[in-house]
N, C-alpha and C positions, 0 to 999 in steps of 0.2 A: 484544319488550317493552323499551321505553328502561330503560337502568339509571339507577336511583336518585341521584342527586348528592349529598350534601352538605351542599348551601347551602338557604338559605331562597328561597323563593318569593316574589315579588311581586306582592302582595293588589292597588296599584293596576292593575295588568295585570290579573289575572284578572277584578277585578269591570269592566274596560272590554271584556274576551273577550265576559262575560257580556250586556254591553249589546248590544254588535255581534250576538251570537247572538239575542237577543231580536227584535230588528229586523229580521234576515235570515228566522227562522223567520214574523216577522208581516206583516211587507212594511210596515207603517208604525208609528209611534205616537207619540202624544205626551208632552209630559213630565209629565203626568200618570198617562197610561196606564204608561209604563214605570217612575214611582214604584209605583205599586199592585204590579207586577208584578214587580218587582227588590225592594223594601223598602229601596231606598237612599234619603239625605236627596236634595230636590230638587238641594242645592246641590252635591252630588258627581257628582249625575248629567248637570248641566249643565255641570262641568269633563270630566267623559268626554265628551260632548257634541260639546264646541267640541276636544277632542283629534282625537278621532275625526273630522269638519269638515275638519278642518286639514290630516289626512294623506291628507286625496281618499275615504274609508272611508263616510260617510254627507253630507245634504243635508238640508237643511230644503226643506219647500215653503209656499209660500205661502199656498194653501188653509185650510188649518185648521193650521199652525205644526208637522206630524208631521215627524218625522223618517224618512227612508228609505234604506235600502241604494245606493250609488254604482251606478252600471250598469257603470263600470269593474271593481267588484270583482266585479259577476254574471259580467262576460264572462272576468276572470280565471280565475276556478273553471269557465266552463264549457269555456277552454282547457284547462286541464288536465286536466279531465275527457276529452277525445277525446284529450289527448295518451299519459293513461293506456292509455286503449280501444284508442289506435294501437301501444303500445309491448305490449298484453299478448297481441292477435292475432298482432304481429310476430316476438316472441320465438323461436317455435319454427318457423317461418318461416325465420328466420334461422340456428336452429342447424343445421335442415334443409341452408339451402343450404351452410354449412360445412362438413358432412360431402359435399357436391357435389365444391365444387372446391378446397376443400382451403383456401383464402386465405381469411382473416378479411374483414368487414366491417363498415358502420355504418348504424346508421336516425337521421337529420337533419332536423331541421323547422327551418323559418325562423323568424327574428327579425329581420326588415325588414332589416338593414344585415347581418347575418351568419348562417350554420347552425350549429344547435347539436345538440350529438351527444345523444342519448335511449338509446341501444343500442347494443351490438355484440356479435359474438358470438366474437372473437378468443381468447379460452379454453376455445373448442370449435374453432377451427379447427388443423388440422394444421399450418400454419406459424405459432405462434405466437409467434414472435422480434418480430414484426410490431408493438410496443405502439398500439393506437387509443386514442381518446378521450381520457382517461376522460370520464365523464357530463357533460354540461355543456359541454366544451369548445367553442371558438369556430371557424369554418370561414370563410375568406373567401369571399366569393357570387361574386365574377367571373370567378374564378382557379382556385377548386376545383373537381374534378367533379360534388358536390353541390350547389353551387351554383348551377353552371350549367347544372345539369338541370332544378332547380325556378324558375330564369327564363327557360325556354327554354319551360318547359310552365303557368305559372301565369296567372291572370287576366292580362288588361291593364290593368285598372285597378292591380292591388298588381303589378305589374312597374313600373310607371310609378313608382308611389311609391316603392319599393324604389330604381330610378334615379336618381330624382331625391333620396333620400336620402344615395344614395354618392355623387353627382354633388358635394354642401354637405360631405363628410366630408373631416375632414383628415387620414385614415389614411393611409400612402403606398400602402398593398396597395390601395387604392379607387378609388384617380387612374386608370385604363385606363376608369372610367366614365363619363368627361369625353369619353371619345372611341367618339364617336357610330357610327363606322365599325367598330371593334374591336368593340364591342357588336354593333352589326349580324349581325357576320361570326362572332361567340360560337353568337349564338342559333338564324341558319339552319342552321350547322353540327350543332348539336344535335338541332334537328329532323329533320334531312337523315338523320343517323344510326339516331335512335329512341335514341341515349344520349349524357352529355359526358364528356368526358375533361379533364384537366388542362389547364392552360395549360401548356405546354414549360417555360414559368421561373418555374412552382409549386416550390417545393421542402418546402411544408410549413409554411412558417412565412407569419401573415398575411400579412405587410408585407414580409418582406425578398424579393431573387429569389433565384434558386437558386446563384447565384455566390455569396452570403452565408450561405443554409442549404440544404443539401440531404439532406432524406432517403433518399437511396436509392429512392425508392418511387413509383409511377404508381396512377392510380386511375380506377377506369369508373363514374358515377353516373348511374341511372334515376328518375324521376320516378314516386310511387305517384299515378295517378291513380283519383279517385271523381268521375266525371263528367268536371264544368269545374273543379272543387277540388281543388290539391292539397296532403294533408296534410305530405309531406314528401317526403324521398328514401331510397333505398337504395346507398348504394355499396362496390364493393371495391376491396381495394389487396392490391397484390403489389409484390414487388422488381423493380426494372428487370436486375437483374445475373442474376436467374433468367430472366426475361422480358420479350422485347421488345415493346413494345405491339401490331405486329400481330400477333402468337401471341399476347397477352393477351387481344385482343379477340375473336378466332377463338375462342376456347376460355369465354370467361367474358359476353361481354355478351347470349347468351340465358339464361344459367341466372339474372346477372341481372334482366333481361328479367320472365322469367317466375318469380322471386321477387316483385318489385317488383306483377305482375297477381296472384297469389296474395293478398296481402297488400289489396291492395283489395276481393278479394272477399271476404276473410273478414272485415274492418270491413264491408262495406255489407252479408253477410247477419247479422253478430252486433249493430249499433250503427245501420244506416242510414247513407246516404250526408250522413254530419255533414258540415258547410260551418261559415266563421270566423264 
């Protein structure tokens, strides 16, 4: 339960909550129909209106002048919806494989230009020195293990896009996207495997190379696949001073592996095999 604040509320928000919900729950109406149905004056409901318009939130149509829910905001909620359903089958999943092999890890889903962390289960694993994430955090896609596991295995059409997104980026961690050969040589590698490993001059941080930052730490990422879609990744990391990446990989990219298929079959028999 959110604790209580303080301050006062603001009544013009809620009553724009209000309208937004009305419309969502009705799929259209006009502004008649949503005076009858709210009791607000025409004239305030036409300033929510043209608010709501503004921020991408709702559309007028043509037809008969109703107002209708964005499809942007349908698709947002129903992202988050699978990403929910991804991260609540994942969780014990995950805790699972920490009591495996002992090294923390994370569950990653893309956001075109970068992965962003959803999960980890680093305070159930044994070597917890290891800090991931936290939620949210940003992962570069060409560089990281998770990243270039979910472009090694994802569509071609949103690989392409992806691409040619970082290809326009002015990040410096982005520039190796420019070069079509490196790409190349990322992706069969990945394949080749059945998982990705780090770029050598990852050190953790977006943009800098590992001369600049380095964390100590190597990482094996799998791609969860459900079909030809994938929802995201799963990866671990461990210390390079305890472990050398081939003892890492000998030891860690099937429990991997077969975290990563787990975890698809218990979205596709709990949710169905959801796609974007």
């Amino acid at each position: 339960m959110m604790r209580e604040a303080k301050v006062k509320s603001i009544r013009a928000l809620a009553r724009g909550l209000d309208v937004l919900r009305l419309l969502q729950s009705a799929g259209a109406l006009t502004l008649a129909d949503l005076h009858q149905r709210s009791g607000l004056p025409k004239a305030t409901l036409l300033r929510i209106l043209k608010t709501l318009a503004e921020q991408g939130m709702i559309w007028q149509r043509m037809v008969d002048d109703a107002y209708v829910p964005s499809f942007s905001l349908a698709e947002l909620t129903r992202r988050m919806d699978q990403e929910h359903a991804l991260v609540e089958v994942a969780s014990p999943i995950l805790e699972a494989l920490s009591a495996r092999i002992e090294w923390p890890s994370v569950l990653a889903v893309p956001r075109l230009t970068h992965m962003e962390v959803l999960e980890t289960n680093v305070s159930r694993a044994y070597f917890d020195n290891i800090p991931l994430g936290p939620v949210g955090f940003r992962v570069n896609m060409l560089r990281s293990a998770s990243g270039r596991a979910y472009l090694a295995a994802c569509e071609a059409p949103v690989r392409d896009a992806i691409l040619e997104a970082l290809r326009r980026s002015e990040k410096p961690g982005d520039h190796f996207a420019r070069d079509a050969a490196y790409v190349a040589r990322v992706i069969d590698e990945v394949r080749a495997q059945g998982f990705a490993l780090r770029d050598p001059d990852f050190g953790g941080d977006f943009d800098a190379g590992r001369a600049q930052v380095d964390d100590g730490r190597d990482s094996l990422g799998v791609a969860i696949r459900l079909g030809g879609h994938v929802p995201g990744t799963l990866n671990i990391t461990w210390s390079r001073r305890a472990l050398k990446r081939a003892q890492a990989v000998e030891r860690l990219a099937r429990p991997a592996i077969e975290a990563a298929e787990a975890i698809a079959r218990a979205v596709s028999r709990t949710h169905g095999n959801f796609t974007r």
